[in-house]
N, C-alpha and C positions, 0 to 999 in steps of 0.2 A: 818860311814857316808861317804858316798864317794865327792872324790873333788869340785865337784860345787853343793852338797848340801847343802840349806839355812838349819841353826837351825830351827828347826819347831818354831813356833808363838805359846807363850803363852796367857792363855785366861786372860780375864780381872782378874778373880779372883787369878790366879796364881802372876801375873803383879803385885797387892794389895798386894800380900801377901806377895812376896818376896823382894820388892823396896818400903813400906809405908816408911823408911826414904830418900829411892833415891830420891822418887816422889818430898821430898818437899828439897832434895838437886838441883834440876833443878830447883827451883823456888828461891831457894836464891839466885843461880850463875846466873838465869837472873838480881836478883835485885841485883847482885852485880858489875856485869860487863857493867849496865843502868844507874849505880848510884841514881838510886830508894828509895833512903829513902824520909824518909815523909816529902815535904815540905810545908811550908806557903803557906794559899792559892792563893796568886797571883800566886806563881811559881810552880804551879802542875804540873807533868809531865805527858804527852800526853799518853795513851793508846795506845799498841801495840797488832799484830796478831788479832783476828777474833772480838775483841771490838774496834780495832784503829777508831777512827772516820773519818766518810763515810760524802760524798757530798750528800745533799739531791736534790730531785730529781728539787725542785725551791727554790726561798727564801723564807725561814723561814719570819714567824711574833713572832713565838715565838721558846725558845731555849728549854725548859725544863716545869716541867711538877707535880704539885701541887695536890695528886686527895684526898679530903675527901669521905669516902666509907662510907655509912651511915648504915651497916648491919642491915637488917632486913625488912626494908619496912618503911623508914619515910612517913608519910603521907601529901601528896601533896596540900589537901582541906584544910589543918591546918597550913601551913608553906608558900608557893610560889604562890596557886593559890586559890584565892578567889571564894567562892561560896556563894555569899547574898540567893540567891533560895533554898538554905538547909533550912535557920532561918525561911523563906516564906511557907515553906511546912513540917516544924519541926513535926514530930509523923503520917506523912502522909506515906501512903506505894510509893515506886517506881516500875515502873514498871523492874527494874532492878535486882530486888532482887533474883531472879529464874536462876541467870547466877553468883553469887558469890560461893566461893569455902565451905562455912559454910554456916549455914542459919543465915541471918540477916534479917533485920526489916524495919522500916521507914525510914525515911529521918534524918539526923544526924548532927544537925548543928554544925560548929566548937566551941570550947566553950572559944576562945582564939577571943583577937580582931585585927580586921586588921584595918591599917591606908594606904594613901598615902606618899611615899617616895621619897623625891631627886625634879631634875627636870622634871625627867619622868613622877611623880605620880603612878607608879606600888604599889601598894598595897602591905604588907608585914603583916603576921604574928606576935602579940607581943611576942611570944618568940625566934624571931629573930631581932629583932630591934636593933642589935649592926652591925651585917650583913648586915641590911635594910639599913644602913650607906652610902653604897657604893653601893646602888641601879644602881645609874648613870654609874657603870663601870659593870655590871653584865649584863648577857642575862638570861632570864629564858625559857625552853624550854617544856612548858608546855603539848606538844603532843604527848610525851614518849608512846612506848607499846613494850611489852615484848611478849615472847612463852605459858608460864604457868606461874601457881599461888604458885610455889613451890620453896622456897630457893636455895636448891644447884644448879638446872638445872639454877635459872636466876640469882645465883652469877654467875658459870662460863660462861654462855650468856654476862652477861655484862661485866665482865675481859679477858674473853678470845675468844667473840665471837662466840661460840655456845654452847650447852645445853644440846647436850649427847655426843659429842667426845670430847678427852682427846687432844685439841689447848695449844700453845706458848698464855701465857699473853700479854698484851696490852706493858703495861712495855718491856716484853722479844721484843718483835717486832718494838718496838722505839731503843732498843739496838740495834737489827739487822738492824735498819735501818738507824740508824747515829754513832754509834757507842758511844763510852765513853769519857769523856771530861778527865776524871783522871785515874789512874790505882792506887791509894793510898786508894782509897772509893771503894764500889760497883757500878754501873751505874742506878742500879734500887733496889730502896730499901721499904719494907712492914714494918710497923709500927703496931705493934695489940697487942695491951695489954691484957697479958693473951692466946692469943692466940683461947683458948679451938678449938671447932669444927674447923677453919679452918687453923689450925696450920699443916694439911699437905701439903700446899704448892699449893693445887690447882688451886689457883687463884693467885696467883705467878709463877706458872710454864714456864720454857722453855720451854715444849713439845716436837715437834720432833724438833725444832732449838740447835744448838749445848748449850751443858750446860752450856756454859760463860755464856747465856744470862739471865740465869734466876734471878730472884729477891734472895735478902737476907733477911732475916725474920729478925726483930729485937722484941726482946717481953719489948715494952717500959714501962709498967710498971715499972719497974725497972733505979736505979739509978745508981746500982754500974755497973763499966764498963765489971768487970766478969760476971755478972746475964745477963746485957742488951747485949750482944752479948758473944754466947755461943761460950766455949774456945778458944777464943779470946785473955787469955793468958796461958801459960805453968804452972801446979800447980808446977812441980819440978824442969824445967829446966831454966837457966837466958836467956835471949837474945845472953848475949856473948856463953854460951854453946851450944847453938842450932846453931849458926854460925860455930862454931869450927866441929859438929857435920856432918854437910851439907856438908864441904868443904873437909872433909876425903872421902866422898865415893862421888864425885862428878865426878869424871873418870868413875867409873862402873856405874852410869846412862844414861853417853852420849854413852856409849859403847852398852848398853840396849837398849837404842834408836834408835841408827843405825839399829840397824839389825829388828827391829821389831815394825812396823809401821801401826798408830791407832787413827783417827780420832779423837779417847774421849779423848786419854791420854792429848790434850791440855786443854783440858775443866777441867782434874784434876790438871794438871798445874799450869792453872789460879787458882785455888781456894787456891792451896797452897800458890801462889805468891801473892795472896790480902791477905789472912789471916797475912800472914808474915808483909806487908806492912802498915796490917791494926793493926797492935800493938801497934804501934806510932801513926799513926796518927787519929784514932781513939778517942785517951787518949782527944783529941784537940776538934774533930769536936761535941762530944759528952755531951762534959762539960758545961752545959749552966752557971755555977757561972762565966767565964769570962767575961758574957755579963751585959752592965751596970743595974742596980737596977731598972732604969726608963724602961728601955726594958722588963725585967722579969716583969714589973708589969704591964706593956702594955698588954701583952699575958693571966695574971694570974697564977690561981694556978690550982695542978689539974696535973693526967698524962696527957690528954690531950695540956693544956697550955704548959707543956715542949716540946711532939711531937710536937708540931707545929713548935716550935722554933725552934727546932732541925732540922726540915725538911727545915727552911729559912737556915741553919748554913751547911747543906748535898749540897744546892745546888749553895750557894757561892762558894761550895769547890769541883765543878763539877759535880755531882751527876746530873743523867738526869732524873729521875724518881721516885719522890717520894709518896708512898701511904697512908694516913692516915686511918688507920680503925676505927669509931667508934663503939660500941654497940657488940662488939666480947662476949663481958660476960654481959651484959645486953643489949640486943637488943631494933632495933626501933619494933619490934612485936609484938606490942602492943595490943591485941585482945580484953584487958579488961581495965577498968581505965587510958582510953589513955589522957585525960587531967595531971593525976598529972605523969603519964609516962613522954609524950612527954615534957611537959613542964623541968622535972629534965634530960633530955637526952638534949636538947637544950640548956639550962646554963653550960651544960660542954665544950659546942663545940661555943657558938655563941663569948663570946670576943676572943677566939684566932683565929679565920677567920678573923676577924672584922681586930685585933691587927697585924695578916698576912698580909692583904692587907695592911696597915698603912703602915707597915713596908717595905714594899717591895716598894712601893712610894719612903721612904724616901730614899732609896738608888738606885734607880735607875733599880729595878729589874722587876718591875712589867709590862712593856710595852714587854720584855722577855719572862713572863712566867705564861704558860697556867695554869690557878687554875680550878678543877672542883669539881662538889660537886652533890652529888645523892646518893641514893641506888637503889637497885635491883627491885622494885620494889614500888606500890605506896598502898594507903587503902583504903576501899571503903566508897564514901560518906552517905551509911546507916550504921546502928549503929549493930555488930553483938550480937546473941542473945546465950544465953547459952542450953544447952540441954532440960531447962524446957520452954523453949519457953521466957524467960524474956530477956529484952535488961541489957548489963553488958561495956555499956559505953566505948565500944571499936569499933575496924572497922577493919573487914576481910582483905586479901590477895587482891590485885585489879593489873593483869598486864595491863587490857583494857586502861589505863591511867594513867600516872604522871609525874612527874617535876624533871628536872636536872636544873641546871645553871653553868656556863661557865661564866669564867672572866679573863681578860690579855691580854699577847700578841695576837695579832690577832681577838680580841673580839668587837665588836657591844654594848659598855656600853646601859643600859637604857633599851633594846632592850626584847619585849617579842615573843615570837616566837610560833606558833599554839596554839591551845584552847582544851579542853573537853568541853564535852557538858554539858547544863545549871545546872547539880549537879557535873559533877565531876565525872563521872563515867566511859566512853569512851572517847577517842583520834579525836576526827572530822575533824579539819582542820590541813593541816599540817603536817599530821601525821607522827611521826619520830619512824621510828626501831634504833635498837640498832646499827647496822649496818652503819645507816646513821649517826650518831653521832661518831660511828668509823670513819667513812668515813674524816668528819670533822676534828676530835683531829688530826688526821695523815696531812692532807692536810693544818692547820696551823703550823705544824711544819716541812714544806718544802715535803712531802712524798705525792705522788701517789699513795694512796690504791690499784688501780689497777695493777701499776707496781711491786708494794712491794710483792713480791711473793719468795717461798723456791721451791723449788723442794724435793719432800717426795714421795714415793713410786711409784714412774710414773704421778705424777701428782703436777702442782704449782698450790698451798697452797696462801691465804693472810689473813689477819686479818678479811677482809668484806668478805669471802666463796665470794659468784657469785654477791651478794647484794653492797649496799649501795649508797646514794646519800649526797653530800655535801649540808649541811644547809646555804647556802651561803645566807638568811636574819641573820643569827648573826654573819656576818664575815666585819670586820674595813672596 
């Protein structure tokens, strides 16, 4: 080697292979030398490096961030947006029928009944009537339309803003945009029981934004604190051991450091340095038995009724981004017997919304924090038919229209927002892209769509690509 030659740069795998204990010896010595352990949640300590939290671009109306993800396609005619004209032309054909992704039939009336709610009068679905509760603080955004009629392309359309490139989540891009209230928790955290199909992180993902930002999967099903976040603790080693372990080779990592320099290695960093942080305090934010008897019964029973809770307990304790999945192993995709479907898919989710909202009132959290609720898509108001040409009491894929609602900080209570036309088939008035409803979430929580931008490969990047417009009829 001659004198003023650098040791050549090892590649990432080498780096892995030769430092997996250095890696997470630099994430103790930060949390050692920050005093980083896990405090109560008043006294969280502040996020540092590429999560510290950022100025938004104006003031916020809201801090943080409630999303129910409804997998699969709830259906819009049967839940948020009323169609009398279905029951009025019940067994009749539409002219519609020739544009759905399956062949369906006539006209399909919902088989669930709707009432007037609050002081608005918006109309609600009975198997949302715990929901329907809080009409008066809710918008419904009845003029949704999507790309295609295909699950994955309009999950990641609507988590990550488009429908065939591999985009940073909604979540990751709220990280990058204001960064993290805590470094004890994750900043953006996925809830999905069971997981199955979208348990590779798709719709969670960083993408090209650095890897701090990405979401952490939790597969809530589970109770025990090992199952519900994976290795999360040491099967062999104690806390004190791992400590002792760290601080021996803690010279040869800064020493590794120096000399060779890498943009990711922070982002493996971080992961060490929350995993580590999140041993303790974890044990806390996860345990819903601390919460009183009258709360747990508020919410119910149910994986469900525990995420919820869990999701009010993530973001008392800074968490900026919380995702609720429902329908991950039994979907809203209803194609067939969507009455005794939707109806048992609705009772699992409607009192802990209900009991959320409640909840977050009584403490003071809910003028803070954006709640949203939708799936990927909406069903269509004729009924589809099976391959022998018979109707099988279900309802196709439908992106031409459907329903989100928004409620919280920065929200328009009461507030119904565009229409479908007279069955519930297209988007007419108002018509909101995904995009625009990006546009939105970002712009109540202090961010400029347009300004929020990465630079990637010669070109800035934002959550709305070139699109979006603010729904500024559901904004306080």
């Amino acid at each position: 080697m001659f004198p003023n030659e650098l040791p050549s740069p090892l590649t990432r795998r080498e780096l892995l292979s030769r430092s997996a204990l250095g890696l997470g010896s630099l994430a103790f010595m930060g949390w050692a030398q920050n005093g980083l352990q896990a405090q109560p949640k008043e006294g969280q300590p502040r996020a540092k490096g590429s999560i510290a939290i950022k100025e938004p671009h104006f003031k916020p109306r809201a801090k943080r961030v409630i999303q129910f993800f409804l997998n699969g396609g709830p259906s819009h005619v049967d839940t948020f947006d009323y169609k009398p004209s279905l029951a009025k032309y019940a067994g009749k054909p539409l002219s519609v029928t020739q544009l759905t992704e399956r062949k369906t039939g006539a006209a399909f009336p919902s088989p669930f009944k709707f009432k007037p709610y609050g002081e608005s009068g918006i109309p609600v679905s009975e198997i949302f009537q715990k929901t329907a509760a809080h009409i008066d603080d809710m918008a419904i955004v009845r003029s949704m339309y999507a790309d295609v009629p295909n699950h994955e392309p309009s999950l990641m359309l609507m988590n990550c803003g488009d429908s065939l490139q591999t985009r940073p989540s909604m979540g990751s891009w709220l990280l990058y945009g204001l960064g993290a209230e805590t470094q004890n928790l994750p900043g953006f955290v996925a809830m999905c029981p069971r997981g199955l199909p979208i348990k590779d992180t798709s719709n969670w993902q960083a993408g090209f934004l650095p890897g701090a930002f990405q979401g952490t999967y939790i597969d809530s099903q589970h109770t025990q604190l090992s199952k519900l976040i994976e290795n999360i603790e040491h099967p062999h080693v104690s806390r004190q051991v791992q400590q002792n372990q760290l601080s021996l080779i803690e010279r040869w990592n800064r020493r590794h450091q120096e000399k060779r320099l890498d943009d990711r290695l922070e982002s493996r960093i971080r992961s060490f340095e929350l995993a580590f942080r999140m041993q303790q305090e974890a044990q806390d934010a996860f345990n819903i038995d601390s919460e009183p008897q009258y709360i747990r019964e508020l919410y119910g029973n149910g994986v469900h009724a525990r995420q919820t809770l869990i999701a009010r307990r993530l973001i008392e304790r800074g968490v900026r981004y919380v995702q609720l999945w429902h329908g991950a192993g039994q979907p809203w995709d209803n194609h067939s017997n969507i009455e005794a479907e939707h109806r048992k898919l609705a009772a699992q989710i409607d009192q802990p919304i209900a009991a959320l909202m409640t909840d977050l009132k009584q403490r003071g959290l809910f003028e803070d924090t954006l709640l949203i609720w939708g799936g990927e898509f909406g069903r269509t108001p004729t009924v589809e038919l099976s391959g022998d040409g018979k109707p099988i009491s279900g309802r196709d894929h439908n992106h031409y229209g459907f329903s989100v609602w928004l409620a919280g900080g920065g929200i328009k209570g009461g507030t119904v927002y565009g229409a479908t036309d007279e069955f519930g088939f297209a988007a007419v008035e108002n018509r909101t892209s995904v995009h625009d409803l990006h546009a939105t979430i970002l712009h109540v929580l202090g961010l400029d769509h347009e300004r929020l931008t990465y630079r990637y490969q010669g070109r800035d990047f934002r959550l709305t690509d070139v699109h979006g417009k603010i729904l500024r009829g559901i904004l306080a």
